[in-house]
Each structure stands twice: as C-alpha cells, then as structure tokens.
C-alpha positions as CSV (number, residue, x, y, z in Angstrom):
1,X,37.4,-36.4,33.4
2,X,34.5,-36.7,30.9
3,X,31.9,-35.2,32.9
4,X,33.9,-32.6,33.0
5,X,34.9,-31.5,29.8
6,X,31.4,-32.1,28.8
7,X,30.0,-29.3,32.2
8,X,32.8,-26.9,30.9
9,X,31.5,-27.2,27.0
10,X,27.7,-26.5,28.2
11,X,29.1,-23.5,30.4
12,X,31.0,-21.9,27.4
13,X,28.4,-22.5,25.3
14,X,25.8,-20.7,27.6
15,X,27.6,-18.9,28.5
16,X,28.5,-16.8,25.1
17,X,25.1,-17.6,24.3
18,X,23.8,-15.4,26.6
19,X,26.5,-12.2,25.6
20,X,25.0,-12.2,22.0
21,X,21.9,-9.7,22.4
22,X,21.5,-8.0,19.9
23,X,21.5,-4.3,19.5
24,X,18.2,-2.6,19.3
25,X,18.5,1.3,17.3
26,X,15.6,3.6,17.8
27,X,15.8,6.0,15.1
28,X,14.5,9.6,16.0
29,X,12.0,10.9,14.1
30,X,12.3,13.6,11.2
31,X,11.4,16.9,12.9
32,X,8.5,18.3,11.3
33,X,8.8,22.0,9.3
34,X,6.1,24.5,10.3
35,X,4.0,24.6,7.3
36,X,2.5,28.6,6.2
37,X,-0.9,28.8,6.2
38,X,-2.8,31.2,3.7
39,X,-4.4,34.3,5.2
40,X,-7.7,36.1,3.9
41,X,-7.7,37.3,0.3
42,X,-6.1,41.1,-0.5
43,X,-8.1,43.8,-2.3
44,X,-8.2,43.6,-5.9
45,X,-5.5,45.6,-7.9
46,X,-6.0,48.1,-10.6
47,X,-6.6,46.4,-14.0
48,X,-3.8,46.8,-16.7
49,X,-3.3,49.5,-19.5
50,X,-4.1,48.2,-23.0
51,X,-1.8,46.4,-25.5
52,X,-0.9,48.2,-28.5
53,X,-3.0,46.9,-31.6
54,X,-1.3,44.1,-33.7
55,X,-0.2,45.2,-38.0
56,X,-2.2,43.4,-40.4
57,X,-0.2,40.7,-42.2
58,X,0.0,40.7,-45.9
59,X,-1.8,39.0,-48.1
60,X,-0.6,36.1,-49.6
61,X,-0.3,35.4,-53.7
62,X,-3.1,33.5,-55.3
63,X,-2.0,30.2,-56.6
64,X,-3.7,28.7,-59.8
65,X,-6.7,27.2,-60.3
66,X,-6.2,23.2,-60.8
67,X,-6.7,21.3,-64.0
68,X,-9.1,19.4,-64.9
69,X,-8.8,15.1,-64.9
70,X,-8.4,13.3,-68.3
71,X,-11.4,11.1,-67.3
72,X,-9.0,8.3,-65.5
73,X,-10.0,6.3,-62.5
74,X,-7.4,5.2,-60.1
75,X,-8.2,2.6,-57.7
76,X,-5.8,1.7,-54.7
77,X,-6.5,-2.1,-53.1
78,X,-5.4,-2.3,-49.6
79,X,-3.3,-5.4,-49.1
80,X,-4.3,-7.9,-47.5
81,X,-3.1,-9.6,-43.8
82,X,-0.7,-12.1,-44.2
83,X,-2.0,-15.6,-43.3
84,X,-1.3,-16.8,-40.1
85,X,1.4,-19.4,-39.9
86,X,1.1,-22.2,-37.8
C-alpha cells in the first residue's frame, strides 16, 4: 500500500509538471512608414517688393544736468563670510 501511494504522488507530480510550459508571444513588428525623400532644388522665385519706409520717432525731452557733490566720500565695506561652525 505504501509503494503505492508514493508511485501515484511521483506520477501526479510529473505529471502536472510536465503540462506547465509556458507560453512563448512573438510580438510582430511595427510596420515601417515610407519615409519622402527630397527631390532636386526648384528655380529661384522673384524677389519681394519693398517695405514702406519707417516714421521717425520723436525726440525725447532733455533732462537736467546733475549737481555737483558736497565734497563727501561714501565708502561701502562688504561684509564679511560668516565663520564656519564646527
């Protein structure tokens, strides 16, 4: 009785062993578009009339002429880095 329960557990198990293939897809390839191809150039066109000539702008008012300084010097110090912290 042992021997077998133990052939029909090997059979089974060979047995679905041997249904699981598995499935292989081929994908088709993307069909490829026909591409256009340039020809030889044309003859050159005519050349284009001329563009109407631009208005002059106006002029713009003067503005004053800047005063003078008093004589006072301003000097700016950059700041400095920041020491690194450890």
């Amino acid at each position: 009785m042992n021997h077998t329960l133990m052939i029909t557990a090997l059979l089974a198990t060979l047995g679905l062993a041997a249904c699981d293939r598995p499935t292989v897809v081929t994908v088709p390839a993307a069909p490829v578009a026909p591409v256009a191809v340039p020809g030889p150039a044309g003859p050159q066109g005519e050349p284009g009339s001329q563009g109407a000539t631009g208005y002059q702008g106006t002029e713009g008012i003067q503005g004053e002429t800047g005063k003078t300084g008093e004589g006072t010097t301003v000097i700016v110090v950059p700041a400095e880095a920041p020491a690194p912290t450890n």
